[in-house]
mmCIF file of the N, C-alpha and C atoms, coordinates in Angstrom:
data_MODEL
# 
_entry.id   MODEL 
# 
loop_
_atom_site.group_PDB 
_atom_site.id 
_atom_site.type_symbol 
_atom_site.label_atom_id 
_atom_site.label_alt_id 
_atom_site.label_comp_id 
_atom_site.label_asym_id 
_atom_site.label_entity_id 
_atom_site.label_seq_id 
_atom_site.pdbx_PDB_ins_code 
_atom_site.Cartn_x 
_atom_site.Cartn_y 
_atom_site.Cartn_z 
_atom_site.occupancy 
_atom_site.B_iso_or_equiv 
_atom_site.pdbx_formal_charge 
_atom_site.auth_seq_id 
_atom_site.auth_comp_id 
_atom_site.auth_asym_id 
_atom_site.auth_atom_id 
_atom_site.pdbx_PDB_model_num 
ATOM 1   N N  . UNK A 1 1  ? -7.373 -140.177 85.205 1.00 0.00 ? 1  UNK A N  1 
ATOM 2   C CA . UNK A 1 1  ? -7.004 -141.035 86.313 1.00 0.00 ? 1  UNK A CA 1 
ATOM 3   C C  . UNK A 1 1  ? -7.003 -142.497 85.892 1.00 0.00 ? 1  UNK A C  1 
ATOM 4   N N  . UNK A 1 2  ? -7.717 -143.098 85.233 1.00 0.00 ? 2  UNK A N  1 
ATOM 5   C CA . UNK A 1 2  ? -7.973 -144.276 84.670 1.00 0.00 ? 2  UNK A CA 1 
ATOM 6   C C  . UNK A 1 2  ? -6.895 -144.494 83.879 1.00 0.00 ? 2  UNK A C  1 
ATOM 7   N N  . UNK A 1 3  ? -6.446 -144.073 82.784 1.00 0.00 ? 3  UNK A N  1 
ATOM 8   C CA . UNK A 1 3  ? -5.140 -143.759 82.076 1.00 0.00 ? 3  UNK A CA 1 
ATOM 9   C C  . UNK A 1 3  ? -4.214 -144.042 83.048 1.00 0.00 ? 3  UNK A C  1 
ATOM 10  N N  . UNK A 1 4  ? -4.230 -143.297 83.769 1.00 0.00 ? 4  UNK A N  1 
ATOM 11  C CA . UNK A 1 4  ? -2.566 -143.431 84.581 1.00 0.00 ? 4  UNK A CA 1 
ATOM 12  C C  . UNK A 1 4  ? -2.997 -144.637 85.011 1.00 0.00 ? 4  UNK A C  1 
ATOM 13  N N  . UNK A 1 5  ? -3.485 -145.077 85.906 1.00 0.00 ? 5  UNK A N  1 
ATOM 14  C CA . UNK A 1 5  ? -3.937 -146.484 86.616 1.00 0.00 ? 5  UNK A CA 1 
ATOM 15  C C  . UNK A 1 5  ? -3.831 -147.716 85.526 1.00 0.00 ? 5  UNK A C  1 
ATOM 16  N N  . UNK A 1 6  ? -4.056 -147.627 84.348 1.00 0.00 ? 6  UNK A N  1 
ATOM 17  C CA . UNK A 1 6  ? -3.635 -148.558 82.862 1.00 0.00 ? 6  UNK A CA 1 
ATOM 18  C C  . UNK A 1 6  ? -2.475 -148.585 82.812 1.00 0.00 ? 6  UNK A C  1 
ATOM 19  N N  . UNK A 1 7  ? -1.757 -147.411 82.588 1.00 0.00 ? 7  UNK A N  1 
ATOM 20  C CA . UNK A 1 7  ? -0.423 -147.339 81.964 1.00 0.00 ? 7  UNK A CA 1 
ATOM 21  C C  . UNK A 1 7  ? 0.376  -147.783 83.512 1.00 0.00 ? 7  UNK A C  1 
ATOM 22  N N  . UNK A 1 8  ? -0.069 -147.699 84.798 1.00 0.00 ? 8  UNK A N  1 
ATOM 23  C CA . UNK A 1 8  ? 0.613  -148.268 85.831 1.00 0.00 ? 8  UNK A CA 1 
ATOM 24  C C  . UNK A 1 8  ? 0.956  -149.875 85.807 1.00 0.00 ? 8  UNK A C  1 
ATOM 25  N N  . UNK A 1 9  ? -0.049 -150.267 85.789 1.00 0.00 ? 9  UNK A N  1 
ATOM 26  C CA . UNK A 1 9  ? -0.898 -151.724 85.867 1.00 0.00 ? 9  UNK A CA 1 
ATOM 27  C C  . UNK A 1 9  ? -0.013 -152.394 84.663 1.00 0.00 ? 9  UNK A C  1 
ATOM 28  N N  . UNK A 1 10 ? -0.369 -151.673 83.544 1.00 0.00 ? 10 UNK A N  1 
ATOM 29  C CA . UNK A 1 10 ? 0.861  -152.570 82.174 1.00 0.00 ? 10 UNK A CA 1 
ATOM 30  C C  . UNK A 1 10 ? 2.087  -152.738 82.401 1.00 0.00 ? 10 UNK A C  1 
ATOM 31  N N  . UNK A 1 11 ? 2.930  -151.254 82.627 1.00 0.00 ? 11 UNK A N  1 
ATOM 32  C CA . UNK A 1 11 ? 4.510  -151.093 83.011 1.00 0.00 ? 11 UNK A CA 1 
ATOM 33  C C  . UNK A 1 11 ? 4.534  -152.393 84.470 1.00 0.00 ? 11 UNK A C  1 
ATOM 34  N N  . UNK A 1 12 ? 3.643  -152.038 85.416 1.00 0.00 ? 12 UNK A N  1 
ATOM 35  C CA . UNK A 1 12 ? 4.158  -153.758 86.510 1.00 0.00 ? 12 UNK A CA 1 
ATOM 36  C C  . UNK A 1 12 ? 3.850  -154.774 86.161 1.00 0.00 ? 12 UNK A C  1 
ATOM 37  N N  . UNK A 1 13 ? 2.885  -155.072 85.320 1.00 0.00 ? 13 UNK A N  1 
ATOM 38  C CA . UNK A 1 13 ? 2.573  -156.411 84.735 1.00 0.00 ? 13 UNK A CA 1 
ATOM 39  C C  . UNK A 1 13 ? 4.018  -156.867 83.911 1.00 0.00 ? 13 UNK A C  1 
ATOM 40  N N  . UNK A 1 14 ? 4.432  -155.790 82.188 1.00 0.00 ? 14 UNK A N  1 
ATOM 41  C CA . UNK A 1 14 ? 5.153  -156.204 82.030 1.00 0.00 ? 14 UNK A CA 1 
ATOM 42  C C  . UNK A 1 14 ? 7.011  -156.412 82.876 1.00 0.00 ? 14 UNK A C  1 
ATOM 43  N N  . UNK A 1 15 ? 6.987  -155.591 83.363 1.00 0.00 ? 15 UNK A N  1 
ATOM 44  C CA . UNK A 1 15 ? 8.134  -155.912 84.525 1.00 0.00 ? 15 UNK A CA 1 
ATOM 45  C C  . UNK A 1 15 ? 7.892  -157.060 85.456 1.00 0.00 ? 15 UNK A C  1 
ATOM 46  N N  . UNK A 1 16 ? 6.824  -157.590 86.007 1.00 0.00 ? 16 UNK A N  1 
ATOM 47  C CA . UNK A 1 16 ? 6.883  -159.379 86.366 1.00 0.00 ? 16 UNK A CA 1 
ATOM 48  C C  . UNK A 1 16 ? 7.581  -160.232 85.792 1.00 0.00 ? 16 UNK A C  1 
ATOM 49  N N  . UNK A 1 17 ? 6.626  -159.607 84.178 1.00 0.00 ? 17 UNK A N  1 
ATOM 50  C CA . UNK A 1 17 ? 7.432  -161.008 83.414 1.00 0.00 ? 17 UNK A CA 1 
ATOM 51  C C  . UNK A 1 17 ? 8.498  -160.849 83.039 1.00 0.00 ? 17 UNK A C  1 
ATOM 52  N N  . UNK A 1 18 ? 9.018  -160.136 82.807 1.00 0.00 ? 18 UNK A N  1 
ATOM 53  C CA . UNK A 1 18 ? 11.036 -159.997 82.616 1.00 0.00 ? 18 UNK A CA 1 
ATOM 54  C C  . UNK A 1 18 ? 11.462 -160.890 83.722 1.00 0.00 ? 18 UNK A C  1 
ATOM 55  N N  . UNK A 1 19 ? 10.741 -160.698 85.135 1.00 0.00 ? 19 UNK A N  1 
ATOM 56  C CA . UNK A 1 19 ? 11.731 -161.072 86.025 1.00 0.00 ? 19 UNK A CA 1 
ATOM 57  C C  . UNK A 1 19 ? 11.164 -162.637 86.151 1.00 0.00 ? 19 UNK A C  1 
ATOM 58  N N  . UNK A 1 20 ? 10.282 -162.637 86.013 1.00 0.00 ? 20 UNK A N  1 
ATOM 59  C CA . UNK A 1 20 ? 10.052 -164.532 85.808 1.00 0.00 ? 20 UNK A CA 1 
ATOM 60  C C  . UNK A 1 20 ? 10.623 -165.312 84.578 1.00 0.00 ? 20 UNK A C  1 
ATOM 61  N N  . UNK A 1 21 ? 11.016 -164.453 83.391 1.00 0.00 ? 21 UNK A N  1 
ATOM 62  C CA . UNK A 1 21 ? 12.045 -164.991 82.601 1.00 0.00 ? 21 UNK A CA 1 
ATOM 63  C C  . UNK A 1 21 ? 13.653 -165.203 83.073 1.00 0.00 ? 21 UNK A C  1 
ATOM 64  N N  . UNK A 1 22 ? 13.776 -164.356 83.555 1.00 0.00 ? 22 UNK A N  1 
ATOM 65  C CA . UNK A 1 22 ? 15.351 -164.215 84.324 1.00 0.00 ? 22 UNK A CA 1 
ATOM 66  C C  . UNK A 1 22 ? 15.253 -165.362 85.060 1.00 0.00 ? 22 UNK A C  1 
ATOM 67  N N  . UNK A 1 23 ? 14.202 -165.661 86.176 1.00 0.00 ? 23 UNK A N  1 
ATOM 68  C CA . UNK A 1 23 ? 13.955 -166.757 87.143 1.00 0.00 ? 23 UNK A CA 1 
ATOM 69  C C  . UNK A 1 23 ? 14.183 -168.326 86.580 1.00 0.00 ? 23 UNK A C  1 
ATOM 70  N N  . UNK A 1 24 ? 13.597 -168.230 85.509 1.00 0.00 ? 24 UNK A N  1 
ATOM 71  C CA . UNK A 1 24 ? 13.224 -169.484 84.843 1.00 0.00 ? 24 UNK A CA 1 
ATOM 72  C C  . UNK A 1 24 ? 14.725 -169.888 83.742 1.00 0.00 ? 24 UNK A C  1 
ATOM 73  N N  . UNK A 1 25 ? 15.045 -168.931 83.365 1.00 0.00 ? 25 UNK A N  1 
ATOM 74  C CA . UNK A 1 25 ? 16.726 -168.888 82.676 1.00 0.00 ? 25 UNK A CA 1 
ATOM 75  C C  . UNK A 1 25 ? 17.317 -169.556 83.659 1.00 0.00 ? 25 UNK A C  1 
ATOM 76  N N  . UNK A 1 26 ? 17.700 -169.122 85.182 1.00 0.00 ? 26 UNK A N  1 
ATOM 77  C CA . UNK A 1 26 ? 18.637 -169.557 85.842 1.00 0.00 ? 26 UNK A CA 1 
ATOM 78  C C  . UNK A 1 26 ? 18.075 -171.230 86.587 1.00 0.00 ? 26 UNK A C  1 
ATOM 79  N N  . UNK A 1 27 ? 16.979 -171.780 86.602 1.00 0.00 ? 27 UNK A N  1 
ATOM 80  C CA . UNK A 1 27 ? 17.014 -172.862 86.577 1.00 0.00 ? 27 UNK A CA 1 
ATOM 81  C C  . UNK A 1 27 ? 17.153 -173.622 85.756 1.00 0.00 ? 27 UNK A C  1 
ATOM 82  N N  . UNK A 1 28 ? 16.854 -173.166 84.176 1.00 0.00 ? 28 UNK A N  1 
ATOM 83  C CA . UNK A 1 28 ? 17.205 -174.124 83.175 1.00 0.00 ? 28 UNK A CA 1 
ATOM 84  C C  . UNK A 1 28 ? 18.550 -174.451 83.303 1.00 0.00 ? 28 UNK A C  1 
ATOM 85  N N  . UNK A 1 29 ? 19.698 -173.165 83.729 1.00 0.00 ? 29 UNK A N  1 
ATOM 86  C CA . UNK A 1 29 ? 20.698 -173.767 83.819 1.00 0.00 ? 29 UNK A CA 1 
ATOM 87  C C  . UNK A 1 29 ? 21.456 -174.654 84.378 1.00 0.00 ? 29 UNK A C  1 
ATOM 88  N N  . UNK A 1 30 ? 20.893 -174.913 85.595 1.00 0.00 ? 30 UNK A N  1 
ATOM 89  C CA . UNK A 1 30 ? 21.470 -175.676 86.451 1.00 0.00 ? 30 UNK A CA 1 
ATOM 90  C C  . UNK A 1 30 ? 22.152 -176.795 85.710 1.00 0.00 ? 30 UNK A C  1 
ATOM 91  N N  . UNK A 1 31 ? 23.003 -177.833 86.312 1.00 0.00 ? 31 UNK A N  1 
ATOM 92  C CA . UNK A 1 31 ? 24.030 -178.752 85.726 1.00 0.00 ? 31 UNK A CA 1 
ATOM 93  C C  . UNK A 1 31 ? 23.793 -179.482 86.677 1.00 0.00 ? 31 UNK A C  1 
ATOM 94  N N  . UNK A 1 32 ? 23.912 -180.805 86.891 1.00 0.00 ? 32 UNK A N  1 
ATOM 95  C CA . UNK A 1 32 ? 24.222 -181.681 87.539 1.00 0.00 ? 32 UNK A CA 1 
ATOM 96  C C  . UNK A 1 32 ? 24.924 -183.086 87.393 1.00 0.00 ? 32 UNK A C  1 
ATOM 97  N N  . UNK A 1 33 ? 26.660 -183.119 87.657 1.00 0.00 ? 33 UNK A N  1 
ATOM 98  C CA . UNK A 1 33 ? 27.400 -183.839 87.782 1.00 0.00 ? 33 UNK A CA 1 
ATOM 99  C C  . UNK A 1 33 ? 27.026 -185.373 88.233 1.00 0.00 ? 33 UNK A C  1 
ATOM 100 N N  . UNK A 1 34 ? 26.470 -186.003 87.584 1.00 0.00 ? 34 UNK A N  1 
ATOM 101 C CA . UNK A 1 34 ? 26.441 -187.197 87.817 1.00 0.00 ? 34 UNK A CA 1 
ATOM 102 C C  . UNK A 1 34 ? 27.154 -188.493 86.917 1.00 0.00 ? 34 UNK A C  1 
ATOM 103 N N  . UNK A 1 35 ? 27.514 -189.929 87.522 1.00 0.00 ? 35 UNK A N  1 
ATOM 104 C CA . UNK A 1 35 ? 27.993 -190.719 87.211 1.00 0.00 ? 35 UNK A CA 1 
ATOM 105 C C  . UNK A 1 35 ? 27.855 -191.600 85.296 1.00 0.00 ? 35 UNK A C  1 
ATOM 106 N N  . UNK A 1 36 ? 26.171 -191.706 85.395 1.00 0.00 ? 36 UNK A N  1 
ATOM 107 C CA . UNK A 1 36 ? 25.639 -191.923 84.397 1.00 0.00 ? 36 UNK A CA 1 
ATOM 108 C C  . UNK A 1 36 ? 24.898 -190.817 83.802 1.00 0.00 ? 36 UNK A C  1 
ATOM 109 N N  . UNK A 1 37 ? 24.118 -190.224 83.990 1.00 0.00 ? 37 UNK A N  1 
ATOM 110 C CA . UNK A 1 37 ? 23.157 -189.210 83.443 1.00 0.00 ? 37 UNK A CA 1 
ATOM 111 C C  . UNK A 1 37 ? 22.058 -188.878 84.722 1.00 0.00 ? 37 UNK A C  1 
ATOM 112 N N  . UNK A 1 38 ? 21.573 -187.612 84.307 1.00 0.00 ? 38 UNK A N  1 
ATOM 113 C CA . UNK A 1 38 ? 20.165 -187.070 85.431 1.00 0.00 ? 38 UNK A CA 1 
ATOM 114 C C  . UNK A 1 38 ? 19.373 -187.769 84.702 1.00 0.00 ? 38 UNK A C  1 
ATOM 115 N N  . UNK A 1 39 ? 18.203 -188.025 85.748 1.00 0.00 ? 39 UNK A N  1 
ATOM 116 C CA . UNK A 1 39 ? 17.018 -188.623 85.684 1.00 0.00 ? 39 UNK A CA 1 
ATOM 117 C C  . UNK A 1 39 ? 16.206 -187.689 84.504 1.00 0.00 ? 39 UNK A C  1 
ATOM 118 N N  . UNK A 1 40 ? 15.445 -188.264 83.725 1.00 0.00 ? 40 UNK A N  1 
ATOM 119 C CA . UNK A 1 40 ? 14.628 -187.834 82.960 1.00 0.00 ? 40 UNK A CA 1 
ATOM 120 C C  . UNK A 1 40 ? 13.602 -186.984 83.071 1.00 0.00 ? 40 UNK A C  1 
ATOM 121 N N  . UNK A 1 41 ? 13.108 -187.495 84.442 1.00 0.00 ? 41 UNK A N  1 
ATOM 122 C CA . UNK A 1 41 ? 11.569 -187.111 84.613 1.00 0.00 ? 41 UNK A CA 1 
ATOM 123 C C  . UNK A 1 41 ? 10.801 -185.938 85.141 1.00 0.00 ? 41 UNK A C  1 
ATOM 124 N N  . UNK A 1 42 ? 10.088 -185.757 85.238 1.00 0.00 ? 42 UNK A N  1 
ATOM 125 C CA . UNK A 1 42 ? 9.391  -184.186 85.441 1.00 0.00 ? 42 UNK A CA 1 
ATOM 126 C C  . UNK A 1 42 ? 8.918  -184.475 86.480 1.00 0.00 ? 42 UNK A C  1 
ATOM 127 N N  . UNK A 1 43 ? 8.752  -184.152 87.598 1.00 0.00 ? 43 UNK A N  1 
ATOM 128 C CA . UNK A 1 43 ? 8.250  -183.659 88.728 1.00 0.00 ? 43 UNK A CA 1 
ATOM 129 C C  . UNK A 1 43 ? 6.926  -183.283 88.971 1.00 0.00 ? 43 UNK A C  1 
ATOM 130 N N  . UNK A 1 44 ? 6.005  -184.351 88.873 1.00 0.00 ? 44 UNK A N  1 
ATOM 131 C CA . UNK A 1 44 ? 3.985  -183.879 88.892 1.00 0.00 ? 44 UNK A CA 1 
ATOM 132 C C  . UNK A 1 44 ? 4.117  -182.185 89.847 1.00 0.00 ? 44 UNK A C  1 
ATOM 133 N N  . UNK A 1 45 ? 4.753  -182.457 91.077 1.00 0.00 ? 45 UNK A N  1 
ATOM 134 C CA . UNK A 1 45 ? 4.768  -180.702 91.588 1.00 0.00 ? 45 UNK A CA 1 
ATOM 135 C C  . UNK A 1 45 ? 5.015  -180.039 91.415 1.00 0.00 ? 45 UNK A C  1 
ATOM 136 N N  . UNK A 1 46 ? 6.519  -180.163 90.926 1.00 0.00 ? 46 UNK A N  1 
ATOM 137 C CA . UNK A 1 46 ? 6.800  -178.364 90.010 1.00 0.00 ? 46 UNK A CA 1 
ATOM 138 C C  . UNK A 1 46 ? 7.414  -178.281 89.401 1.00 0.00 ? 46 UNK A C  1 
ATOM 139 N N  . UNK A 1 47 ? 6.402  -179.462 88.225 1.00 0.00 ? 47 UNK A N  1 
ATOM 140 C CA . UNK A 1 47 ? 6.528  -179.390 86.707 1.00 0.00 ? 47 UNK A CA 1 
ATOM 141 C C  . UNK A 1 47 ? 8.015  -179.287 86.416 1.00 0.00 ? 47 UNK A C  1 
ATOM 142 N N  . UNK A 1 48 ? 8.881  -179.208 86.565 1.00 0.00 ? 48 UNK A N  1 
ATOM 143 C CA . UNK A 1 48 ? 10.398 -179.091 86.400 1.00 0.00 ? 48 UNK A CA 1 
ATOM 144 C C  . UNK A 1 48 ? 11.059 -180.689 86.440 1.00 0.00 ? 48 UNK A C  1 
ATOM 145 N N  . UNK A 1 49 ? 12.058 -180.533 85.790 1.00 0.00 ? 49 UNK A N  1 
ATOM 146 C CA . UNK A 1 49 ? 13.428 -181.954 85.916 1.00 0.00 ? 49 UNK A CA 1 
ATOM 147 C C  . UNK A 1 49 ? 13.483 -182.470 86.908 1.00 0.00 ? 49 UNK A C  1 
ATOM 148 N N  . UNK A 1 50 ? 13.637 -183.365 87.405 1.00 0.00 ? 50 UNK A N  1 
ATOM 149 C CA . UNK A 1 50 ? 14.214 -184.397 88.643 1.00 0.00 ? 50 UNK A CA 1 
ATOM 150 C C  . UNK A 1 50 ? 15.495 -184.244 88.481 1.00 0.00 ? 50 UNK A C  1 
ATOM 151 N N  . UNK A 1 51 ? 16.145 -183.762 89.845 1.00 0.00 ? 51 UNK A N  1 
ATOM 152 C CA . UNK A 1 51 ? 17.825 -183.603 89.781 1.00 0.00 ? 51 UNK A CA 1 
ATOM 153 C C  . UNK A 1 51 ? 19.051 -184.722 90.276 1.00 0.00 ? 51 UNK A C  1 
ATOM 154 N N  . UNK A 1 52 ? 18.040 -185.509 90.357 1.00 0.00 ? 52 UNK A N  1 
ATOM 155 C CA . UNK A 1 52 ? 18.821 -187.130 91.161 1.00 0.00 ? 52 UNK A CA 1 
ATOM 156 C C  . UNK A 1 52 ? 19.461 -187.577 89.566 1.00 0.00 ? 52 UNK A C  1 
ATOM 157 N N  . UNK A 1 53 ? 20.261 -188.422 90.222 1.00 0.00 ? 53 UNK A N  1 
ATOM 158 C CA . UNK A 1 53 ? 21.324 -188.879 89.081 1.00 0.00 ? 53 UNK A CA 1 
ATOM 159 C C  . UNK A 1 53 ? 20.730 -190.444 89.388 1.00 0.00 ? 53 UNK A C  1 
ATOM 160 N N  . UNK A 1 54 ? 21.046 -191.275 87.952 1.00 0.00 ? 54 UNK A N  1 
ATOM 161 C CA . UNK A 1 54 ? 20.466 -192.231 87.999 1.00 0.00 ? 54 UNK A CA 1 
ATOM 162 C C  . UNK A 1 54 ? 21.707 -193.278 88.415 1.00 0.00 ? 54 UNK A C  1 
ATOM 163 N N  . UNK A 1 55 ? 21.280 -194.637 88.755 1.00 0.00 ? 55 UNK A N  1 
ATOM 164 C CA . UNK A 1 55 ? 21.977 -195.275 89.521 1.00 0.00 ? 55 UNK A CA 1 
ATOM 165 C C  . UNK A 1 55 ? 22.817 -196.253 88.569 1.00 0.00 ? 55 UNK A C  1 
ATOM 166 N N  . UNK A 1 56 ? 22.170 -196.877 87.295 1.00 0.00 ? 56 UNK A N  1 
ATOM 167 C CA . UNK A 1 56 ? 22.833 -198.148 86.764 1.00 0.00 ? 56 UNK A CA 1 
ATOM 168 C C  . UNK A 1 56 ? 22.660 -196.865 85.286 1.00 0.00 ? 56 UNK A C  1 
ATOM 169 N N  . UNK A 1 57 ? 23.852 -197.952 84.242 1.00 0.00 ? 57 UNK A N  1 
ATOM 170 C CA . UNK A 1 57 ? 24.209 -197.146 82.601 1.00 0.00 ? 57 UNK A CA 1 
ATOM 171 C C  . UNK A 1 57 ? 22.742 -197.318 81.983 1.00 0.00 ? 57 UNK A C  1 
ATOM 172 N N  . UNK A 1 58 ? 22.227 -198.190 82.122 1.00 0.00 ? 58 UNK A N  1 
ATOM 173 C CA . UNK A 1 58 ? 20.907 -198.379 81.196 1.00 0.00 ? 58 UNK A CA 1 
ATOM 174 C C  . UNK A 1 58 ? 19.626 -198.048 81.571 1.00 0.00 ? 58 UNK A C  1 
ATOM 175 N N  . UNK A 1 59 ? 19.738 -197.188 83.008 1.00 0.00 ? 59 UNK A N  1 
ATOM 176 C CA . UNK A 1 59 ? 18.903 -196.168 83.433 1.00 0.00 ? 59 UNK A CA 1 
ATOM 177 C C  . UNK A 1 59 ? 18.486 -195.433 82.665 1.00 0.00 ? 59 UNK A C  1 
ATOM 178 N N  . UNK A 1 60 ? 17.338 -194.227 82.732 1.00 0.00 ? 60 UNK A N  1 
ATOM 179 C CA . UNK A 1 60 ? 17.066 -193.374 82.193 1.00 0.00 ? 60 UNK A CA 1 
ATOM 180 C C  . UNK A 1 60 ? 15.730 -192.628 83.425 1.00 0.00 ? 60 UNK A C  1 
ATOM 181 N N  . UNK A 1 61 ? 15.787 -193.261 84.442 1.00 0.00 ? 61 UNK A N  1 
ATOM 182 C CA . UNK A 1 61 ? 14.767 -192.666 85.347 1.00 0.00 ? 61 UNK A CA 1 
ATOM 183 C C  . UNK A 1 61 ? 15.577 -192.968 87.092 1.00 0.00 ? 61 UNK A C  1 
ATOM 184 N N  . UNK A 1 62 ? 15.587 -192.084 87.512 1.00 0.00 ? 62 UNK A N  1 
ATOM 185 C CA . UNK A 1 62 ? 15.854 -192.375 88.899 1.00 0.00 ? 62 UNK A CA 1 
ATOM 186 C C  . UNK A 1 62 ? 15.402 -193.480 89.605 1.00 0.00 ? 62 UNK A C  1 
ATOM 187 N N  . UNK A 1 63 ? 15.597 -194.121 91.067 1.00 0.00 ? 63 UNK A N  1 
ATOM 188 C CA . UNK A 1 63 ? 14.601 -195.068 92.026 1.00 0.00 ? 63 UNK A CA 1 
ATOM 189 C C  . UNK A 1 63 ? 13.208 -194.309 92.522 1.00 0.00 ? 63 UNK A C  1 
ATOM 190 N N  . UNK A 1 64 ? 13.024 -192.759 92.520 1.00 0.00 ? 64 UNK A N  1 
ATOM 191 C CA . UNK A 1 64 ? 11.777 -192.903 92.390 1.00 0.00 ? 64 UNK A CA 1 
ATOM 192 C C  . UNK A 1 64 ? 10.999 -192.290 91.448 1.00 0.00 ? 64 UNK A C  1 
ATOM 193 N N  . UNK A 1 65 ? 11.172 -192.421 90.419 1.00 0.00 ? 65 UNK A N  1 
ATOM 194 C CA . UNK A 1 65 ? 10.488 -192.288 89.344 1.00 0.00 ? 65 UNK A CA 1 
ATOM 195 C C  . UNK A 1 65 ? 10.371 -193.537 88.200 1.00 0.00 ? 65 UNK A C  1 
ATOM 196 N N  . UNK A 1 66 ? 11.360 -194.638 88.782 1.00 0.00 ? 66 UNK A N  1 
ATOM 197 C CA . UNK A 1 66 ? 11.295 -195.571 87.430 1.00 0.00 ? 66 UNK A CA 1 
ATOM 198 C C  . UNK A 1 66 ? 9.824  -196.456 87.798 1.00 0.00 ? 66 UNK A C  1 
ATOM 199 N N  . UNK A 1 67 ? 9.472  -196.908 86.808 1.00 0.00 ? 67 UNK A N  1 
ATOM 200 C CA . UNK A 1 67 ? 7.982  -197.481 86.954 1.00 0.00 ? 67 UNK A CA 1 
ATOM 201 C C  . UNK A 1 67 ? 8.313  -199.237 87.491 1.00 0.00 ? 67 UNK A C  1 
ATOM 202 N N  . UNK A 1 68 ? 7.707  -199.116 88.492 1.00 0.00 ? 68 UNK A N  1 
ATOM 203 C CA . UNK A 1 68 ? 7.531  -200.306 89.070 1.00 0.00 ? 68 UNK A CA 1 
ATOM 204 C C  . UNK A 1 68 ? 7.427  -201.735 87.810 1.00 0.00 ? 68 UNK A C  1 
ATOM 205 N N  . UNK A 1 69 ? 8.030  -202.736 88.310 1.00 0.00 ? 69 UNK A N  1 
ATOM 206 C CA . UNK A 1 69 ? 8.108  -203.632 87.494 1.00 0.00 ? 69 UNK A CA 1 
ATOM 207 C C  . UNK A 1 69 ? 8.162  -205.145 87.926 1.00 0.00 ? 69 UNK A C  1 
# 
């Protein structure tokens, strides 16, 4: 019984992670059409890209992510 309950537990564990790779593939892909370039920066909440497009050519951070100055 323990056996089966292992070999259950592994086969759904590893089937999560397939599907959180698939998950994580299709946001890397995303694209975003902007004028100058997307914002650089990572997102403290969820750790991911900022998808705002930046405003001036010598940007490299969005209005809210560029560091106060």
């Amino acid at each position: 019984m323990r056996k089966l309950l292992l070999i259950f537990g592994a086969s759904f564990f590893l089937l999560s992670i397939n599907s959180f790779e698939e998950i994580n593939q299709v946001e890397e892909d995303y694209f975003l059409e902007c004028k100058y370039r997307q914002c650089n920066a990572i997102a403290k909440s969820t750790e991911k890209r900022c998808k705002r497009c930046v405003s001036n050519s010598n940007d490299y951070q969005c209005y809210q992510h560029k560091p106060k100055s």
